[in-house]
C-alpha positions in Angstrom: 30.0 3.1 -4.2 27.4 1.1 -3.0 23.7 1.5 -2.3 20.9 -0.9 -0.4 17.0 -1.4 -1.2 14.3 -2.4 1.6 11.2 -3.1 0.0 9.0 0.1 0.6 11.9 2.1 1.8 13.9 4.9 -0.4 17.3 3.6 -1.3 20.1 4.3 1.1 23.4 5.4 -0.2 24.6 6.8 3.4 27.2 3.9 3.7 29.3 4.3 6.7 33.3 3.7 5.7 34.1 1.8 8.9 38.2 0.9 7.2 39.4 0.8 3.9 38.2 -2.4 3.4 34.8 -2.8 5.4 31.3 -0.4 4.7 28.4 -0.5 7.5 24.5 0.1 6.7 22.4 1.1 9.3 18.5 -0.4 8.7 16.5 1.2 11.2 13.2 -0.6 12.2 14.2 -4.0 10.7 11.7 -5.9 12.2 9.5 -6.6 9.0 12.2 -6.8 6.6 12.1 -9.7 4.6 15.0 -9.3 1.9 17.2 -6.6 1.1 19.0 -6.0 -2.6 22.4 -4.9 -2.1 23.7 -2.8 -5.4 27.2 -1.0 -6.7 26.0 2.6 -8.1 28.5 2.3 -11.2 30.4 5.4 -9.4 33.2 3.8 -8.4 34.0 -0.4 -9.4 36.0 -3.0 -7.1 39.4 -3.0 -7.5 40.9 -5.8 -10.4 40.4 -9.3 -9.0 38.4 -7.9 -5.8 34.6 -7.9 -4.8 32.4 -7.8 -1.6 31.4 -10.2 0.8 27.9 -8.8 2.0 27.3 -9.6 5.7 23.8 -9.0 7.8 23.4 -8.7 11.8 20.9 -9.1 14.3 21.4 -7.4 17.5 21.0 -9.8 20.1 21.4 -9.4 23.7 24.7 -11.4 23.6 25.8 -8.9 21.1 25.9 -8.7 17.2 27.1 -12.0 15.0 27.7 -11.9 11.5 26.3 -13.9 9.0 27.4 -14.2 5.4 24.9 -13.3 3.0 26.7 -13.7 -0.4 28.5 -11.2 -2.4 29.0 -8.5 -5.3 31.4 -8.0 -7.9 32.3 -6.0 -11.3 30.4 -8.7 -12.8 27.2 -9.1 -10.5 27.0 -5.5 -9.1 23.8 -6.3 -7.1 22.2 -8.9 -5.0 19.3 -9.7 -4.1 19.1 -11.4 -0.1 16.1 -13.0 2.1 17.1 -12.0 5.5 13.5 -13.0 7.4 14.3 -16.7 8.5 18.1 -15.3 10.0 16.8 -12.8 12.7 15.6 -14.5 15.8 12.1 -15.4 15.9 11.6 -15.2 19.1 10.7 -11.3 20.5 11.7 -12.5 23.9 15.2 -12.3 22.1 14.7 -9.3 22.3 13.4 -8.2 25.5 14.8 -5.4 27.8 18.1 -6.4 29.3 19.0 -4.1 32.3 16.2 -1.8 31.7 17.0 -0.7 28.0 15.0 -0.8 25.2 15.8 -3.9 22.6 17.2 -2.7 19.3 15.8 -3.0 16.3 18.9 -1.8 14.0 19.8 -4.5 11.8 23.2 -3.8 9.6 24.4 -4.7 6.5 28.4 -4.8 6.4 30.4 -5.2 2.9 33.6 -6.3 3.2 36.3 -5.4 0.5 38.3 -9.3 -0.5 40.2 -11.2 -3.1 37.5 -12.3 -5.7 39.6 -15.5 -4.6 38.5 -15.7 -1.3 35.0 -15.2 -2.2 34.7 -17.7 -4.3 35.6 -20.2 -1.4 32.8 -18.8 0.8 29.6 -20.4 1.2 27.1 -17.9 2.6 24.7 -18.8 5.1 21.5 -21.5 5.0 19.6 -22.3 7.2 20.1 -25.9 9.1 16.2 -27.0 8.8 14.2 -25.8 6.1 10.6 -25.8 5.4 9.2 -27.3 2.3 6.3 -24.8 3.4 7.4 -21.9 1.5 8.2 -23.0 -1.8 4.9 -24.6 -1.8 3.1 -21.3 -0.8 5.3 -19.4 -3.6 4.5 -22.2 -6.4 0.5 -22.0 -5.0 1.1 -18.1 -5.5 2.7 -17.9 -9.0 0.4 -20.7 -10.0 -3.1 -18.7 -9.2 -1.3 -15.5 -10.6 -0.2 -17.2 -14.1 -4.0 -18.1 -14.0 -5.9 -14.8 -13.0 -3.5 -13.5 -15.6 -4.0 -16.1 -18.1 -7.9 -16.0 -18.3 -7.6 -11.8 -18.1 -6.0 -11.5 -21.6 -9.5 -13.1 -22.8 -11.6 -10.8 -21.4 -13.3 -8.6 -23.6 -16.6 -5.9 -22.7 -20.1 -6.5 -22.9 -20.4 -4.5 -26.4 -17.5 -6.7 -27.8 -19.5 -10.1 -26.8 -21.0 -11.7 -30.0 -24.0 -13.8 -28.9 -23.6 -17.4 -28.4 -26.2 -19.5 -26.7 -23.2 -22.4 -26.7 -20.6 -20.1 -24.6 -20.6 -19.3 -20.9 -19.0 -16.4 -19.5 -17.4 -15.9 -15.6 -17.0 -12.1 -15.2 -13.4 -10.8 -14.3 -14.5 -9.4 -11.4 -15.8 -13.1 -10.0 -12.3 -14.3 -11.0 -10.5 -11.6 -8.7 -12.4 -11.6 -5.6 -12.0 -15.9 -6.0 -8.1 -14.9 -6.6 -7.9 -12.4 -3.4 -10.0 -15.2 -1.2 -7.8 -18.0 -1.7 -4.4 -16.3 -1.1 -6.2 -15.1 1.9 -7.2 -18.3 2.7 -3.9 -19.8 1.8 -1.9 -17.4 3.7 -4.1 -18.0 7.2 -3.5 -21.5 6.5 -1.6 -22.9 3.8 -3.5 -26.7 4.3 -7.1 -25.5 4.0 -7.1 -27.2 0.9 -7.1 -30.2 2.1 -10.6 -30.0 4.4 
């Protein structure tokens, strides 16, 4: 009934039926994660008035906690969820307790409720967050829209009518520019300001 997509990663349909109400997925080597699209496969749909409260988990050395992601229903049969900012940042987390190796199996649970009850839920957010990242995805879109913009111009050296009053930037000047700055504004998204 329901299937779960990791960027770069086939889908995984093997959903583990822990009761008749809760479903577990297993995401092995979930330390560079950074969102995962939870999705109904049309095979089978909720109950009437029912849907899914989607849950994620961290292992921890003081054990797994749930957090509440969102949810899915008939009428919004997938999801899409950024999990990087809820597992811990800090590897030492995750060091070896008593000898054994840390895990890095993150979970997704689904958890069959009243569309009632999900409506009063409010899924989780994070108590401080950074103005950072929208400002790196608005720098991102903003340089794509661009590139893209000043691409559907381009036109080959045969099409080119001569004009001693027009300039022309090849593409190729444009990209590597493109592919420098997000570079550069990944390493450091303030460099702009030196």
């Amino acid at each position: 009934m329901f299937g779960l997509v990791v960027a770069g990663r086939l889908v995984q349909t093997d959903v583990n039926q822990i009761s008749e109400t809760e479903f577990l997925f297993n995401i092995p080597d979930a330390d560079n994660i950074n969102h995962v699209v939870i999705f109904m496969t049309g095979q089978a749909p909720f109950p009437q008035e029912l849907g899914g409260a989607v849950y994620f988990s961290w292992p921890s050395p003081e054990g797994s906690s749930w957090l509440l992601l969102g949810h899915i229903t008939n009428s919004k049969p997938s999801a899409i969820f950024k999990i990087s900012k809820l597992k811990p940042a800090d590897s030492k987390l995750q060091q070896n307790l008593f000898g054994q190796q840390p895990s890095h199996l993150a979970q997704i649970g689904i958890s069959v409720e009243p569309l009632s009850q999900l409506a009063q839920q409010t899924p989780t957010t994070l108590a401080a967050t950074s103005t950072l990242e929208p400002f790196l995805e608005f720098s991102q879109k903003m340089l794509e829209n661009f590139v893209n913009y000043c691409s559907s111009f381009t036109i080959n050296q045969s099409q080119m009518a001569p004009n001693p009053t027009e300039t022309y930037i090849p593409l190729s000047t444009l990209q590597t520019w493109f592919q420098n700055f997000q570079r550069r504004l990944q390493q450091n998204p303030y460099f702009w300001r030196s």
